[in-house]
N, C-alpha and C positions, 0 to 999 in steps of 0.2 A: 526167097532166101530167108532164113532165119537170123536175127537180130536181137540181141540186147541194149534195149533202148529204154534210158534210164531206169538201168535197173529191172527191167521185164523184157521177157524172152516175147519177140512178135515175128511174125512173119511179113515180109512185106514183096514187094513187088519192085521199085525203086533199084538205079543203077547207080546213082549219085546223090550226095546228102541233098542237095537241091530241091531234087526229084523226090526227097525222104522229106522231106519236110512241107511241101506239097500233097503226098499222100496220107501225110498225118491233121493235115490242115493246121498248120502252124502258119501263123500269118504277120508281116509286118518286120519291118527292118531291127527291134530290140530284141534282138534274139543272139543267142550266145552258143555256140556249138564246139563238140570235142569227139574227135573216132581216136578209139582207142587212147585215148589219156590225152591227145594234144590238142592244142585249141586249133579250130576250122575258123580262116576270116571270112567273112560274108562273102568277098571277092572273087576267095575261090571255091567255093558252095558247088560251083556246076560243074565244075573240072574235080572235085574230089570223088572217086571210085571207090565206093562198096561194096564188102563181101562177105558172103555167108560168114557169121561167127565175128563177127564187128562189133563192137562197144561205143554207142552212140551215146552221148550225154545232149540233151537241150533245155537251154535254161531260157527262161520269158521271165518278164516283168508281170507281179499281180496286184493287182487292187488292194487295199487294208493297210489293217495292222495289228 
């Protein structure tokens, strides 16, 4: 299915952000997530269902400054 994820059109394979965020190798519990404008809690990550033409935001912590 095709995605919008941050902002870039990608294709992905993934049924659930869980599973999307695994396939993208996102790793580690500081991570901040949003389908379609609302905020995703970590909690429910594996129970939230994706679909074609979804708008994925995922925000991490980065090194710097």
């Amino acid at each position: 299915m095709r995605l919008i994820i941050n902002g870039e059109s990608r294709e992905v394979g993934a049924a659930t952000l869980a599973a999307l965020l695994v396939e993208l190798d996102y790793e580690g519990g500081w991570l901040a997530t949003a389908l379609n404008g609302e905020v995703v809690p970590a909690r429910e990550r594996d129970t939230c269902r994706i679909a074609d033409g979804d708008r994925i935001e995922i925000l991490s912590p980065m090194k710097g400054g």
